[in-house]
Legacy VTK file of the C-alpha trace (Angstrom):
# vtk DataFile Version 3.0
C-alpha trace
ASCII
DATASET POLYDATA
POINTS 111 float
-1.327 16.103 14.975
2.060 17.263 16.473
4.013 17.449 13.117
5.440 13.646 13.935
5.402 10.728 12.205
4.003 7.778 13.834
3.026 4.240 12.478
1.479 1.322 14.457
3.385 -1.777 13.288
1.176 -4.230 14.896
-1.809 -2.455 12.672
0.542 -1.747 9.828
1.612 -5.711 9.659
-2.092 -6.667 10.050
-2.756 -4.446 6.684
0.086 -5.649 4.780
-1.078 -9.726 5.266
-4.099 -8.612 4.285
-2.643 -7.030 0.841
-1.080 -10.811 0.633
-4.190 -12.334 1.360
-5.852 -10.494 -1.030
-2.904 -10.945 -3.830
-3.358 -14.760 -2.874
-6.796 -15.105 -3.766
-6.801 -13.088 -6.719
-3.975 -15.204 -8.361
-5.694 -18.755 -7.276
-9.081 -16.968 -9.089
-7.321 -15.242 -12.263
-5.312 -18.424 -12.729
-8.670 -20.216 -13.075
-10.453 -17.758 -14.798
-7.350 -17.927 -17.220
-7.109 -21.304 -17.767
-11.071 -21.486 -18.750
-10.587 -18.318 -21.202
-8.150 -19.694 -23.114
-9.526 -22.815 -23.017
-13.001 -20.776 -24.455
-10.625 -19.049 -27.203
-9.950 -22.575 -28.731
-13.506 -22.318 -29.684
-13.844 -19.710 -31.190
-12.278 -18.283 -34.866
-14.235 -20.893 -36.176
-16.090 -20.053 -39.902
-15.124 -16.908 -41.289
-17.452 -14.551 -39.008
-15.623 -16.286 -35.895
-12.373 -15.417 -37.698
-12.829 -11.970 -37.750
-13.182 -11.893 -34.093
-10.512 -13.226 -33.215
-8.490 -10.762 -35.529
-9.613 -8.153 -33.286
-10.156 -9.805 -30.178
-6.557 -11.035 -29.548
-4.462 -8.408 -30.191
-6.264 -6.675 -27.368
-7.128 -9.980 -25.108
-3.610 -11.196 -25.419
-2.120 -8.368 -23.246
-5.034 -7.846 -21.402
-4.349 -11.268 -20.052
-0.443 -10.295 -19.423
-0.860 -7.731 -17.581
-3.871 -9.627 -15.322
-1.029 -12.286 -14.964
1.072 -9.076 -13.170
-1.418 -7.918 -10.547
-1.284 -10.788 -7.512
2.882 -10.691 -8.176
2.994 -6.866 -7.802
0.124 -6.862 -4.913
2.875 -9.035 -3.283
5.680 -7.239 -3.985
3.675 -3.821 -2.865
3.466 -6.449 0.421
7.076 -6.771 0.882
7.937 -3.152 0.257
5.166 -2.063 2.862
6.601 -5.058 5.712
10.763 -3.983 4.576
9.307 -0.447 5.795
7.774 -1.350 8.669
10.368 -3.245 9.924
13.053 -0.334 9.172
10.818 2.171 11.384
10.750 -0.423 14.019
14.659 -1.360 14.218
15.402 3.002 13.005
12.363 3.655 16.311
14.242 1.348 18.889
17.677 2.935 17.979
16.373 6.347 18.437
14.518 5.405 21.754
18.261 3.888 22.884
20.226 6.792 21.669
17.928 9.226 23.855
18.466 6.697 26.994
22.298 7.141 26.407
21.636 11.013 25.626
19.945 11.280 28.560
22.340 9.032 31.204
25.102 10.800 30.126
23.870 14.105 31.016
23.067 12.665 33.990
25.945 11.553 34.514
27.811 14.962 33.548
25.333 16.780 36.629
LINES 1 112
111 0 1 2 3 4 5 6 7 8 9 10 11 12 13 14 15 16 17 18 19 20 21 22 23 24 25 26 27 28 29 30 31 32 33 34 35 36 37 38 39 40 41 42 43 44 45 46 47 48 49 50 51 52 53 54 55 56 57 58 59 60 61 62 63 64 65 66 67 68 69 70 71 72 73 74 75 76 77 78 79 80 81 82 83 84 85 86 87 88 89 90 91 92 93 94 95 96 97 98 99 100 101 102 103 104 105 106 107 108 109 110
């Protein structure tokens, strides 16, 4: 390495839908698996054993199940942060590379 930065925004793009992809499919499988724990909960509690469960089960499945709820939307919004920076080396790379071009035809010029 030459002390530069460098990023491949084809690559880096390609990595980023993936992160979506992924954040996609875990929210269409949690949203499922949700919907079939609750619906499991409603069974249970039931008798006075069952009830005693439940005491201690929801106060630790309840945000458990919030903070599932959170992953796909914050996968996605990683997502977005990692294309917004991307895009901002792209547009700050294609300044720099015009700058140099007028940099360098004005010295040119100047000879």
């Amino acid at each position: 390495m030459n002390g530069m930065q460098d990023m491949q925004p084809s690559a880096a793009h390609q990595a980023f839908q993936q992160l979506a992809d992924a954040a996609t499919t875990f929210t269409q499988a949690w949203a499922a698996a949700r919907e079939a724990t609750i619906r499991l909960e409603g069974q249970l509690g039931k008798p006075h054993l069952g009830a005693a469960f439940m005491d201690n089960y929801l106060p630790l499945a309840v945000p458990t199940r919030e903070d599932a709820d959170q992953i796909g939307p914050r996968l996605m919004a990683a997502r977005d942060a990692g294309v917004a920076s991307v895009d901002d080396y792209t547009t700050t790379n294609a300044q720099d590379a015009a700058n140099i071009d007028k940099a360098v035809s004005g010295l040119a010029e100047a000879e």
